[in-house]
C-alpha positions in Angstrom: -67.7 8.2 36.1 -64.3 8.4 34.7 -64.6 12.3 34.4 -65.7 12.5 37.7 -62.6 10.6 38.8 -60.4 12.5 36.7 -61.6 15.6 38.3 -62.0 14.3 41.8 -58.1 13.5 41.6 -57.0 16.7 40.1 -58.7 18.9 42.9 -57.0 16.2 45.7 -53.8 17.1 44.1 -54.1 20.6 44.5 -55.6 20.4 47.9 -52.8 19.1 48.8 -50.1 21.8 46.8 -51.7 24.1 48.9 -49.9 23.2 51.9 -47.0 25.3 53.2 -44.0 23.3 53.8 -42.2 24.0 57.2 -38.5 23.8 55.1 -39.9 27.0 52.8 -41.2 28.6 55.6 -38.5 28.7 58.4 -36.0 30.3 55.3 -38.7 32.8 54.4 -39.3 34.3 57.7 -35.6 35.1 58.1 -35.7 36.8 54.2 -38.9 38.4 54.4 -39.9 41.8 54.6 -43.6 43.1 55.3 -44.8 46.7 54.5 -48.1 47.8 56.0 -50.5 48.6 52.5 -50.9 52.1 54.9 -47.0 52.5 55.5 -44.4 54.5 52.6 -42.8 51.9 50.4 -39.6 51.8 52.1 -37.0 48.4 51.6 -34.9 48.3 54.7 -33.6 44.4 53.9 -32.3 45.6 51.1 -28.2 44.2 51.4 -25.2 45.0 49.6 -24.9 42.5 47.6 -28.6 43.8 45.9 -27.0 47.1 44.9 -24.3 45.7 43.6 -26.2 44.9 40.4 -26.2 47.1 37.3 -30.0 46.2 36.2 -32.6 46.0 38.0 -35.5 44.8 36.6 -39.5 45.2 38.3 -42.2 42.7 37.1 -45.6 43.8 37.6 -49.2 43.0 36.2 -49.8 46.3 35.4 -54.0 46.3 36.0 -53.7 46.2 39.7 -53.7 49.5 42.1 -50.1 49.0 44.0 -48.1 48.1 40.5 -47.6 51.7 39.9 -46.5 52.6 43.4 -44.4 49.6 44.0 -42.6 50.8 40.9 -42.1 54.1 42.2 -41.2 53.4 44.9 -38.3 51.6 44.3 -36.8 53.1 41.4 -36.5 56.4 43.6 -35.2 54.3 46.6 -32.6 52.8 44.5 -32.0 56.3 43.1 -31.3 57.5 46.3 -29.1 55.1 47.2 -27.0 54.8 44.1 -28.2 57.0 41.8 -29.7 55.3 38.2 -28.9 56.7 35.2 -32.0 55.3 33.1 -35.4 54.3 33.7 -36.5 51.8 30.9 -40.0 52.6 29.9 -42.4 49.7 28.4 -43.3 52.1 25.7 -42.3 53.4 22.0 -39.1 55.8 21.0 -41.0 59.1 20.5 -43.4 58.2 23.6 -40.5 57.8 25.5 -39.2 61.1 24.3 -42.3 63.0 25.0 -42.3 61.5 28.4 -38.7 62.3 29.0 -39.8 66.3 28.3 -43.2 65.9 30.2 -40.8 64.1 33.8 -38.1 67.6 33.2 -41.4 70.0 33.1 -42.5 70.7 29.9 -45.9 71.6 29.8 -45.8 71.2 25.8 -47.7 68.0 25.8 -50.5 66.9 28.3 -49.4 63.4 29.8 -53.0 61.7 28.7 -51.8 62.6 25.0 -48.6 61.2 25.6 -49.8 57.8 26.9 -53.0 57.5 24.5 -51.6 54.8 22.4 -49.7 53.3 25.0 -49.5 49.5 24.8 -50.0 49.0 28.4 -53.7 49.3 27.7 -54.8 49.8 31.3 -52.0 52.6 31.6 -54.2 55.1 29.1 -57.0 55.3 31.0 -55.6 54.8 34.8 -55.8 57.6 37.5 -52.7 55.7 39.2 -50.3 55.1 35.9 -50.8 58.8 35.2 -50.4 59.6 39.3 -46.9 57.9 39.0 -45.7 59.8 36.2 -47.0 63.1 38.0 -45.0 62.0 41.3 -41.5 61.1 39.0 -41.7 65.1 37.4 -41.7 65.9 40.9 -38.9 63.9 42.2 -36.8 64.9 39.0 -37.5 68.4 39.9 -36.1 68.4 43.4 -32.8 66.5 42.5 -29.6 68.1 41.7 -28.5 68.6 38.4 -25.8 65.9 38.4 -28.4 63.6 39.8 -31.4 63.8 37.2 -31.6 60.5 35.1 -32.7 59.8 31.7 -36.1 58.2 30.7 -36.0 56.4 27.8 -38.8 54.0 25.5 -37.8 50.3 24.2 -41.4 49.0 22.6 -41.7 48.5 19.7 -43.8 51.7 18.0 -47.3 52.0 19.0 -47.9 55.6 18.4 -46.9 56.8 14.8 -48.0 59.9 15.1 -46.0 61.1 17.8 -43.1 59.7 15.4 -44.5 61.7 12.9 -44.5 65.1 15.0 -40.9 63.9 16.7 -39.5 63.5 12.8 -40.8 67.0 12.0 -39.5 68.5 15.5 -36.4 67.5 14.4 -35.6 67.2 11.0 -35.4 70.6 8.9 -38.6 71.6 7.2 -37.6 71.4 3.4 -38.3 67.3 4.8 -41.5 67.7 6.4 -43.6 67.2 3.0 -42.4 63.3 2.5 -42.8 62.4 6.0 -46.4 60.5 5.1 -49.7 60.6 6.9 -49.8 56.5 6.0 -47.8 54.4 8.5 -46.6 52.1 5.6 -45.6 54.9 3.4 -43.5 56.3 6.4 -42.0 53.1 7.2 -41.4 52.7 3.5 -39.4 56.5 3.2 -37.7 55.7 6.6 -35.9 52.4 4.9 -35.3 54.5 1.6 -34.1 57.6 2.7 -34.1 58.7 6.2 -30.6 57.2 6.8 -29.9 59.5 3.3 -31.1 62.5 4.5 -28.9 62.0 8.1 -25.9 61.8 6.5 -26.5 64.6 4.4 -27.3 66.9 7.6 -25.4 65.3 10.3 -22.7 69.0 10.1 -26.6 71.0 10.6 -27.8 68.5 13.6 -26.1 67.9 17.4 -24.9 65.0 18.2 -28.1 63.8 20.5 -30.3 64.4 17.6 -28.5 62.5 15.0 -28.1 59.6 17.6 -32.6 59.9 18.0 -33.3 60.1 14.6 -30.8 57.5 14.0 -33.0 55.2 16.8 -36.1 56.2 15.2 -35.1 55.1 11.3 -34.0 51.8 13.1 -37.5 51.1 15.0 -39.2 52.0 11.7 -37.3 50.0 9.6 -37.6 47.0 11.7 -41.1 47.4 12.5 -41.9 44.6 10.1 -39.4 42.1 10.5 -39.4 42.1 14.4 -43.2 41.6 15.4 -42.4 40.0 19.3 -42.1 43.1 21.8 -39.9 41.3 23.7 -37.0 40.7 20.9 -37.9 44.6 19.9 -37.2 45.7 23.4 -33.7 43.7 23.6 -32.6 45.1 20.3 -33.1 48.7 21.2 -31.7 48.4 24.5 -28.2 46.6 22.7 -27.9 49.7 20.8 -28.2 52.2 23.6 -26.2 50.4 25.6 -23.4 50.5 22.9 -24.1 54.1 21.9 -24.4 55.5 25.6 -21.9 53.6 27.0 -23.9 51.8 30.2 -21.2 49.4 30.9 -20.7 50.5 34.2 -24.1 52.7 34.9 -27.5 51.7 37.3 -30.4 50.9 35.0 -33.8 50.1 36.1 -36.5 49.2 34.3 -40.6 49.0 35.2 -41.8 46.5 32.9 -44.9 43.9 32.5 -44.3 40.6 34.6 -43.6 38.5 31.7 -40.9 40.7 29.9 -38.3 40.4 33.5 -38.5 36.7 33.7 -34.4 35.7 33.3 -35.0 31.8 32.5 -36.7 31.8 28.7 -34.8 32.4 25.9 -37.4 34.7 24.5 -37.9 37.1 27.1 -36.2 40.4 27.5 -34.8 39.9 30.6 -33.6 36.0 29.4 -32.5 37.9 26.3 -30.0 40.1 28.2 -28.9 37.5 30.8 -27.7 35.0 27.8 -25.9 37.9 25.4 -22.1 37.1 26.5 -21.4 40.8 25.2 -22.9 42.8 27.7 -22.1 42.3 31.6 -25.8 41.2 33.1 -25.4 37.7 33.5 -24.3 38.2 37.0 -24.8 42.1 37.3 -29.1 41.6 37.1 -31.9 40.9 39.2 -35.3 40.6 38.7 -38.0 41.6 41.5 -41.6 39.6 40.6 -44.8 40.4 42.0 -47.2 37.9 43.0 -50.8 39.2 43.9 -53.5 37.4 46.6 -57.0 38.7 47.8 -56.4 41.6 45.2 -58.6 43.2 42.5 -57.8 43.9 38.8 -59.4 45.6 36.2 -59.2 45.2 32.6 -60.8 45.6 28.9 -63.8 43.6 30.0 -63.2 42.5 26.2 -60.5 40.2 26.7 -62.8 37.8 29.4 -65.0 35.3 28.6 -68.5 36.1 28.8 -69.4 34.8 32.1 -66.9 36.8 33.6 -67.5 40.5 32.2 -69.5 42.8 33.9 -72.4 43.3 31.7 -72.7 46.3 30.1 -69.1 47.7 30.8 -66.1 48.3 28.9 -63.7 47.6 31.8 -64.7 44.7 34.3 -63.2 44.6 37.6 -62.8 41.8 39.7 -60.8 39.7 42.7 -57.5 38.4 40.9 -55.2 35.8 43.3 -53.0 34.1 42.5 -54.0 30.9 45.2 -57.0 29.8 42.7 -57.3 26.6 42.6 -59.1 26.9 39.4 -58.1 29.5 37.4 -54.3 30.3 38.8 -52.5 28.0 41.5 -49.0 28.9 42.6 -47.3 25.5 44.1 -46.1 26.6 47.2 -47.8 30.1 47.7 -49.3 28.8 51.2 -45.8 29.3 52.2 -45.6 32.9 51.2 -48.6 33.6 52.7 -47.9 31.8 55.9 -44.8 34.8 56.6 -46.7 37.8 55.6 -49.8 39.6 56.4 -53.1 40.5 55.0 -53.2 44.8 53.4 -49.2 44.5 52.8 -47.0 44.6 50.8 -44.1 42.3 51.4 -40.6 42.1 49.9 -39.2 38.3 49.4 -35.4 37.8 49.1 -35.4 33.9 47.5 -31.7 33.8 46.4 -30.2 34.1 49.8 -27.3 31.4 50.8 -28.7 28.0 51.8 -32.4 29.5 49.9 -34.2 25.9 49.2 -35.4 28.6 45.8 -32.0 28.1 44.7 -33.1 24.1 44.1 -36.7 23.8 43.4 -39.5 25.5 41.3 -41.0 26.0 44.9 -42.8 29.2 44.2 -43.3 29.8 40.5 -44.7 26.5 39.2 -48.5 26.9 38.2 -51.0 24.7 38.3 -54.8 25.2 37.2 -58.0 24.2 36.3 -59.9 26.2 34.0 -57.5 28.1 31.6 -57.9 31.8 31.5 -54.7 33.6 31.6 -51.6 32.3 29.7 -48.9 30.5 32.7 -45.4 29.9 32.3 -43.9 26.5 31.5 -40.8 25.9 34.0 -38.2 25.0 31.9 -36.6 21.2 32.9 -33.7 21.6 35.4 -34.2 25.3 36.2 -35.2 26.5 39.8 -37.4 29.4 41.4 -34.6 31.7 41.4 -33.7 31.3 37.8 -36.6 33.3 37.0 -36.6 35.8 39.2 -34.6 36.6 42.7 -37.1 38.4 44.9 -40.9 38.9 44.8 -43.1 41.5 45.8 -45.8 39.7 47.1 -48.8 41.8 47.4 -51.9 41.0 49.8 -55.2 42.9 49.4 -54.7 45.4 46.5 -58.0 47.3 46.1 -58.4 48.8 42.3 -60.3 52.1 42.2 -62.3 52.0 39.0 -60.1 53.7 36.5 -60.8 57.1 35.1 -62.8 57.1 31.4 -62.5 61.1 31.0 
């Protein structure tokens, strides 16, 4: 009796978090921006005062159809309207690199051999991931010289033997020998003597290369000592910032959900936001993206039996984020209550007078049945100082993705 009680009560409560409060709604509908699924991704409530930021920062759950587009689609928006320098890939140095040559139109290595190790998982095998890298070489190709932008990897490594084949594009070959087929034994020579063998041919090598295989020896060295991706990410991005100057340059980045959440002190995005010596505690902005009605595929490995689809390596299935048992966001009625079903909707939650700016409205979860990992709000923070705007997707249909 008591456990029926207990759960009696729990689903009252969340009955009753699932009502949209009149307060949340009336700001919403004046900061609230729907996009037909059917209609280009174009962000017309965009202001000033949004591109007056210096990072911008996309959070996306990477398994579901529209993250891809949603990502394009604003990173070449906001390159049209103030022209980024760098796109911040979620993936390794030398993947990065490869990609880099693959976006200016080399044909040198095919894009599924770039992103094979990739540690978005969903990314190897996805028609879409692949279809937004195709579209970004061909928006690279028809800008102007003094408008191309730079592509460039954070991770943590995840593909060693790309490393291996960057190392051997660009050192000289009397090297080539010690560069080891064993990913300790490289990692071992890189903390012994690749620094070494850069100093001794840094009059032979230009100034870009020096600075790669510089990067490279550093994410080697500190492959072992800095396991989370998120504390990897943050270091790499403090040393290009310092060695290319991005003080006063538009950066963009198209990362997993978690990494663009400002609030932790664990996160990359919280990371960057609390580092006094760079300029993004006031000069960054996270967009989220919160997903209803929607479908999501994934390794069918990483969900409890009951849930795979028998059989199959990937499992797809409805993901939304207004479960009352698996995933419940407090106060997602409201979001729902100013957009429409097949959209995709842009949220601006940091306007002035925004109740956001107040309350964890909007980003606290609550849940049942644990599945996925949720977010502890942090005492005394509010919606906003997690993120500033959501994408807030309604009816995403995954296509099964591609196993060729």
């Amino acid at each position: 009796m008591k456990t029926r009680t207990l759960f009696i009560l729990a689903i009252s409560v969340l009955l009753l978090a699932s009502c949209s409060s009149s307060k949340y709604v009336n700001y919403l509908e004046d900061h609230t921006e729907v996009v037909k699924m059917t209609d280009s991704l174009q962000f017309n409530s965009l202001d000033d005062r949004f591109y007056k930021n210096n990072l911008f920062l996309v959070g996306e759950v990477h398994e579901v159809e529209t993250s891809p587009r949603i990502d394009f689609a604003l990173f070449s928006q906001l390159h049209n309207t103030i022209q980024i320098n760098t796109y911040l890939a979620e993936m390794d140095i030398a993947q990065g690199y490869y990609l880099q040559q693959y976006i200016k139109g080399s044909n040198e290595m095919a894009l599924k051999d770039i992103l094979k190790n990739w540690p978005v998982y969903i990314g190897r095998i996805s028609e879409q991931h692949r279809t937004k890298w195709k579209k970004m070489r061909a928006y690279y190709a028809r800008l102007p010289e003094d408008k191309k932008f730079n592509l460039v990897g954070i991770d943590r490594v995840a593909d060693f033997e790309l490393i291996r084949k960057l190392l051997k594009e660009k050192l000289p070959e009397t090297y080539h020998k010690a560069i080891d087929s064993e990913d300790d034994a490289l990692i071992s020579w890189s903390e012994n003597k690749l620094n070494t063998i850069l100093d001794q041919e840094k009059s032979h090598l230009d100034h870009a290369t020096i600075y790669l295989l510089k990067n490279i020896a550093y994410n080697l060295n500190n492959y072992k000592q800095t396991k989370s991706r998120d504390a990897f990410m943050y270091q790499n991005f403090k040393r290009l910032y310092a060695q290319r100057d991005w003080e006063n340059t538009y950066i963009y980045g198209g990362l997993g959900f978690s990494h663009t959440l400002q609030a932790y002190n664990y996160t990359f995005a919280g990371r960057i936001k609390k580092d006094t010596k760079m300029p993004y505690a006031t000069k960054m902005v996270s967009l989220n993206t919160l997903y209803v009605d929607s479908r999501l595929t994934v390794d069918s490995r990483a969900l409890p039996k009951f849930m795979q689809d028998k059989g199959q390596a990937f499992t797809s299935f409805k993901y939304s984020q207004d479960n009352r048992l698996f995933m419940y966001i407090q106060g997602i009625a409201d979001y729902k209550k100013v957009t429409e079903p097949n959209s995709i909707s842009l949220l601006k939650l940091d306007a002035a007078g925004s109740p956001y700016l107040t309350s964890s409205r909007g980003t606290k979860v609550k849940k049942l049945i644990t599945i996925w990992d949720a977010y502890d709000i942090l005492d005394g923070t509010s919606t906003t100082d997690y993120a500033q705007y959501l994408f807030f997707v309604r009816n995403a249909d995954w296509i099964q993705p591609d196993e060729k």
